[in-house]
DSSP file (Angstrom, degrees, kcal/mol; ACC not computed):
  #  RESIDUE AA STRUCTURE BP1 BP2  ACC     N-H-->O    O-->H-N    N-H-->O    O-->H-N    TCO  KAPPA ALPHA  PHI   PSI    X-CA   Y-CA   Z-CA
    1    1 A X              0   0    0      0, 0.0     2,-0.2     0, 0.0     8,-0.0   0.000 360.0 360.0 360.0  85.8   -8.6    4.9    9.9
    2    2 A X    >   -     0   0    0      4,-0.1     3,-2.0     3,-0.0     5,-0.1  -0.788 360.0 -23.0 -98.3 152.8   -7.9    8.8    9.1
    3    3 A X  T >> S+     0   0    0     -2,-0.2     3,-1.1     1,-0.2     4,-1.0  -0.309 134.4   3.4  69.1-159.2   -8.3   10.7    6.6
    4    4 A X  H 3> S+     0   0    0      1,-0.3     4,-3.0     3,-0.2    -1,-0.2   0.738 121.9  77.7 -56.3 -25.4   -8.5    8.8    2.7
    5    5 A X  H X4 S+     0   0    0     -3,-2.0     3,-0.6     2,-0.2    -1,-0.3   0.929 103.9  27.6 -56.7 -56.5   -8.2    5.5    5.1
    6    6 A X  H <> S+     0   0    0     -3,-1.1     4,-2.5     1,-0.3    -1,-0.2   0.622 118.7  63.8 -71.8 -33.6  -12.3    5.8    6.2
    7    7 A X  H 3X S+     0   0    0     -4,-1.0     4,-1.2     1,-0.3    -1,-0.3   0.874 109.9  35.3 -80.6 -43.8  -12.9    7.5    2.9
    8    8 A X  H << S+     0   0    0     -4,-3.0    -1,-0.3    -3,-0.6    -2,-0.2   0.254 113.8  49.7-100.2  17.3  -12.0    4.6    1.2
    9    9 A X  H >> S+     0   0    0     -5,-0.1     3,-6.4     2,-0.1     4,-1.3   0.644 120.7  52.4 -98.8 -56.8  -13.3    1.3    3.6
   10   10 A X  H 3< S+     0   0    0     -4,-2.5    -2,-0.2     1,-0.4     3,-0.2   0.869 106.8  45.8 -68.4 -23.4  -16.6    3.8    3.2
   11   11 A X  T 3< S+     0   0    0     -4,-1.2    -1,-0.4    -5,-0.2    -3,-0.2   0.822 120.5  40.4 -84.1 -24.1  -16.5    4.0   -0.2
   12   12 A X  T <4 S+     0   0    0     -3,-6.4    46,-3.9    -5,-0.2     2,-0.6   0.313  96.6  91.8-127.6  38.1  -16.0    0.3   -0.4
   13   13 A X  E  <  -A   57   0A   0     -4,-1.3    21,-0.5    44,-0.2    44,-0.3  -0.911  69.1-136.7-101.9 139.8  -18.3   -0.9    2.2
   14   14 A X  E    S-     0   0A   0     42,-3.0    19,-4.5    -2,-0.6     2,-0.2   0.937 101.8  -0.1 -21.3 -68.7  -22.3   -2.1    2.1
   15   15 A X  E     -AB  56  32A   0     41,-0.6    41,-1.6    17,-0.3     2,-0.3  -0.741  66.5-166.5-143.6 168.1  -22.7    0.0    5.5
   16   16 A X  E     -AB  55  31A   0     15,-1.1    15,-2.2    39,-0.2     2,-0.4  -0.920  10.7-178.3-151.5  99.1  -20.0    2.2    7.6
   17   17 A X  E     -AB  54  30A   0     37,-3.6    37,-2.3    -2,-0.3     2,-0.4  -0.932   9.5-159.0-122.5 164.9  -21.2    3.2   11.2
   18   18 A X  E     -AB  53  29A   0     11,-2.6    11,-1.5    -2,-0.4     2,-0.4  -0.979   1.9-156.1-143.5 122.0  -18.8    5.3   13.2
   19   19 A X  E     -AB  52  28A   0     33,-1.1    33,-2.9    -2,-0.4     9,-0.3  -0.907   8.1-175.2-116.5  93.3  -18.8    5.6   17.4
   20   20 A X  E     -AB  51  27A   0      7,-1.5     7,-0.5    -2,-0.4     2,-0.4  -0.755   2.3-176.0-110.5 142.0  -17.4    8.7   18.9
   21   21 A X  E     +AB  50  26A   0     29,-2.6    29,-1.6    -2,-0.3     5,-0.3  -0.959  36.7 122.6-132.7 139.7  -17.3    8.6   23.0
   22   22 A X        +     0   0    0      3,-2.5    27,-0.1    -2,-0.4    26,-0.1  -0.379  54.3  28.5 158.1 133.0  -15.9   12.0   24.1
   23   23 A X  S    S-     0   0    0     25,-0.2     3,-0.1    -2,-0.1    26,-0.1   0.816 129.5 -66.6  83.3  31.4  -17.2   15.2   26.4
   24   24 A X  S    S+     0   0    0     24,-0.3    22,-0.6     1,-0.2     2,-0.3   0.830 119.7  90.2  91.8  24.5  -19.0   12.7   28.3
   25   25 A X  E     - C   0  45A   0     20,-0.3    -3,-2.5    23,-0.2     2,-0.4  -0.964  64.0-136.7-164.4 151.3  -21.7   11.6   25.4
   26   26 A X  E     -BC  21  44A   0     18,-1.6    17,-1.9    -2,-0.3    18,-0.9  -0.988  24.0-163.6-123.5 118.4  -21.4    8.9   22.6
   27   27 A X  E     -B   20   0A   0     -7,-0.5    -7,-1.5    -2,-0.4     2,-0.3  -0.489   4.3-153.9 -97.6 172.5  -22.5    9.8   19.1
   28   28 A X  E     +B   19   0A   0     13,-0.3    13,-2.3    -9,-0.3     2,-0.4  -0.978  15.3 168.7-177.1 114.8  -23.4    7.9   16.2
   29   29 A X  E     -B   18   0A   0    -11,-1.5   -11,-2.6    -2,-0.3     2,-0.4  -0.999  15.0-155.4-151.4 166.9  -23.3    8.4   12.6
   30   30 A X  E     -BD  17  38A   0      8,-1.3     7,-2.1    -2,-0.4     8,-1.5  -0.998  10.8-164.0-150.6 147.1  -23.8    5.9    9.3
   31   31 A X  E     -BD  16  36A   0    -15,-2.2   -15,-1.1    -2,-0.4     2,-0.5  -0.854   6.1-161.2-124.9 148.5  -23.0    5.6    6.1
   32   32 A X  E >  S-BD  15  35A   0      3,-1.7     3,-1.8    -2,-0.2   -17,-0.3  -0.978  85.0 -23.3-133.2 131.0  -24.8    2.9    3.3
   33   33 A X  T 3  S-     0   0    0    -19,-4.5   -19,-0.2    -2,-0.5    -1,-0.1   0.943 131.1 -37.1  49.4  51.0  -22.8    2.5    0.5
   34   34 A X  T 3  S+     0   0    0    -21,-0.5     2,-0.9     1,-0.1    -1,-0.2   0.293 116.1 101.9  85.2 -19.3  -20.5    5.9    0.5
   35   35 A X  E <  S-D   32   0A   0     -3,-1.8    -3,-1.7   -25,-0.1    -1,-0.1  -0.839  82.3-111.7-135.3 125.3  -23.3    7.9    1.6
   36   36 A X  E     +D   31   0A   0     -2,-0.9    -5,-0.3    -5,-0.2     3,-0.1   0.057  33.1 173.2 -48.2 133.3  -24.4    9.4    4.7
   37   37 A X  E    S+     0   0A   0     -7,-2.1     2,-0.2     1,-0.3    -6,-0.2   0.212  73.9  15.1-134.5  -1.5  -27.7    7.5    5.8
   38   38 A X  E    S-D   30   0A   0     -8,-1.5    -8,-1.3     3,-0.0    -1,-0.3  -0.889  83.6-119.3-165.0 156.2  -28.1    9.3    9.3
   39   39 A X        -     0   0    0     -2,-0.2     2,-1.7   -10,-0.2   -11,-0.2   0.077  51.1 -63.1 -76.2-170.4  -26.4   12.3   10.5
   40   40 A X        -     0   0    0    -11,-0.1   -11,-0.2   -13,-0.1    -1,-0.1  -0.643  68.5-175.5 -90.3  96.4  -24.0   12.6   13.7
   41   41 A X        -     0   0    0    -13,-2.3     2,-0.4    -2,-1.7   -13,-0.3  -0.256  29.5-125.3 -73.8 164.3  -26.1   11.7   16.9
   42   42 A X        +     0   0    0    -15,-0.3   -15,-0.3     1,-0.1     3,-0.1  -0.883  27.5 172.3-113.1 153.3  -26.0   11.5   20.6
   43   43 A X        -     0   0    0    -17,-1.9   -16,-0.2     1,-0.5     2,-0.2   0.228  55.2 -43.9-133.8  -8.7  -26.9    8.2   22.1
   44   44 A X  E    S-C   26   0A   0    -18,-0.9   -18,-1.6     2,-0.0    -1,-0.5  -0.511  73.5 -58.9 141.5 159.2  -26.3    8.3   25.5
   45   45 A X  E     -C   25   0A   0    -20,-0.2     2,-0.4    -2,-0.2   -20,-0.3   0.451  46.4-160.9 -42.6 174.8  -23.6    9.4   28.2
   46   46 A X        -     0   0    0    -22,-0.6    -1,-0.1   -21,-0.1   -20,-0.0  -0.974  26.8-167.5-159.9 144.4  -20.1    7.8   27.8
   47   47 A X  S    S+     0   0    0     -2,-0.4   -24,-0.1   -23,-0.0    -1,-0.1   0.346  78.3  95.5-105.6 -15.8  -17.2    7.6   30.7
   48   48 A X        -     0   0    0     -3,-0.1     2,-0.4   -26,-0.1   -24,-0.3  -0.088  61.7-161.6 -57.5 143.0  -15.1    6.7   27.4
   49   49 A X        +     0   0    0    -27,-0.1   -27,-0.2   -26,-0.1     2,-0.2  -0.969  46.3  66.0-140.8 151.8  -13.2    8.4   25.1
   50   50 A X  E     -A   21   0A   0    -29,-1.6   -29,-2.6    -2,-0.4     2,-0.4  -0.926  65.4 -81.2 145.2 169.1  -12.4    7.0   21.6
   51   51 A X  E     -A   20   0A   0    -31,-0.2     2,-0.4    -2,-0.2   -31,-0.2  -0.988  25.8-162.8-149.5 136.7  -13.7    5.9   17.9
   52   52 A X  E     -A   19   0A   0    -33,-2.9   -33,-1.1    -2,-0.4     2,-0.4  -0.927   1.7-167.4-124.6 109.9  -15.1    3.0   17.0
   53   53 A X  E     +A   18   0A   0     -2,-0.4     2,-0.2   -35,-0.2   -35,-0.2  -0.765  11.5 168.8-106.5 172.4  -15.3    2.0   13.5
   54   54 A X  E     +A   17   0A   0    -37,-2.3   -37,-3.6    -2,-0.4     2,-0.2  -0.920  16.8 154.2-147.2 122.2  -17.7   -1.1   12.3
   55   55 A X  E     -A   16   0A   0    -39,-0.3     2,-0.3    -2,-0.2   -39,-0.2  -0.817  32.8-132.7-157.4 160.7  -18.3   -1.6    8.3
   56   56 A X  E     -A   15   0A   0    -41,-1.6   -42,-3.0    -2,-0.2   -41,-0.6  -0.977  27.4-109.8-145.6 136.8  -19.1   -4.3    6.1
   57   57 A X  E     -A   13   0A   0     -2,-0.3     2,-0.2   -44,-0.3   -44,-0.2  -0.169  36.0-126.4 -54.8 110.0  -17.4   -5.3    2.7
   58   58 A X     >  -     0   0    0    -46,-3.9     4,-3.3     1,-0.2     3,-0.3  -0.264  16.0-148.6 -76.7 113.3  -19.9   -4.4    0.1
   59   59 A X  T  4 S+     0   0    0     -2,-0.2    -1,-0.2     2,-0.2    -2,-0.1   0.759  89.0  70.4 -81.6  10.1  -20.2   -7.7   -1.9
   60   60 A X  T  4 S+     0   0    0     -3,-0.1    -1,-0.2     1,-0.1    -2,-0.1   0.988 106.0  43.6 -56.4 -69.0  -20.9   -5.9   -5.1
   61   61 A X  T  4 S+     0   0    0     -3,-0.3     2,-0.4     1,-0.1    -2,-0.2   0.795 115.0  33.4  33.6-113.9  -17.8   -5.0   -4.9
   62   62 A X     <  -     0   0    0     -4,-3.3    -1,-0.1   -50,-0.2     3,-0.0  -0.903  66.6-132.8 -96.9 126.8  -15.5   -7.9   -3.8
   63   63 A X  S    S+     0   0    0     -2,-0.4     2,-0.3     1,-0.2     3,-0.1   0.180  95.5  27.1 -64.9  22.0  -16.1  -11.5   -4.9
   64   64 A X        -     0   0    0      1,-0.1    -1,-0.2    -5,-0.0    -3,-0.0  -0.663  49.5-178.0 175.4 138.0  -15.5  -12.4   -1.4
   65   65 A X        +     0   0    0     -2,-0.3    -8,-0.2     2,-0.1    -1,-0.1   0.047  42.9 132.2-133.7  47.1  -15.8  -10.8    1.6
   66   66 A X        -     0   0    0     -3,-0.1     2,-0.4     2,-0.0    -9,-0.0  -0.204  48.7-143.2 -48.7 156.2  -14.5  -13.6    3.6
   67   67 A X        -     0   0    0      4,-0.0     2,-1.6     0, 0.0     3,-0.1  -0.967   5.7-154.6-125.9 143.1  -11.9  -12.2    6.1
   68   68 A X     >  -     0   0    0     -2,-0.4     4,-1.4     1,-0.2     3,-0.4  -0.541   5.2-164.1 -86.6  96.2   -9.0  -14.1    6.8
   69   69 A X  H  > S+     0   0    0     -2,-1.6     4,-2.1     1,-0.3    -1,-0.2   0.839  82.0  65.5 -74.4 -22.2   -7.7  -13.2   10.2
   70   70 A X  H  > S+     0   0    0      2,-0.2     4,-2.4     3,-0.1    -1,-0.3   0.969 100.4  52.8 -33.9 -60.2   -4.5  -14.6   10.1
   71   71 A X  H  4 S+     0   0    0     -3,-0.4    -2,-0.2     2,-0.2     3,-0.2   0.966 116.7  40.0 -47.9 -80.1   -3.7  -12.2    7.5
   72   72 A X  H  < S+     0   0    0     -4,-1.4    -2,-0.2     1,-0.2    -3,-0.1   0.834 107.2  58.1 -56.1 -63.7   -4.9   -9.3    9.8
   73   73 A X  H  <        0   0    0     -4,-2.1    -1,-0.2     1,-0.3    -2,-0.2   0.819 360.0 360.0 -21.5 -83.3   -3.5  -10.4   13.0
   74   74 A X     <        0   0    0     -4,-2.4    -1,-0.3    -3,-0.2    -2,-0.2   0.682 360.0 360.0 -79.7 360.0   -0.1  -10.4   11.4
């Protein structure tokens, strides 16, 4: 998810939080509904490097926010 990709799960997500591990630190930042709801944090050391995103489908939004994972898998 780069770019318009992030911009638009965050724009149609409930909540958006996003996991950076790199330089030896893990940071933290969240979004609720499009809009930044905590700035970019440290959170503790990391041996990782990498981005983790984690969101949920804002059901305002979609009448369903079932996910089917077949459909994703393939």
């Amino acid at each position: 998810l780069h770019g318009v990709g992030v911009s638009c799960v965050n724009a149609l997500s409930a909540w958006l939080e996003v996991t950076v591990d790199q330089g030896g630190q893990r940071h933290r930042m969240r979004f609720v509904r499009g809009k930044r709801d905590q700035e970019l944090v440290p959170i503790g050391p990391s041996a990782r490097t990498g981005t983790q995103v984690v969101w949920k489908a804002d059901h305002e939004i979609f009448s369903t926010t079932e996910i089917d994972y077949e459909i994703v898998s393939k």
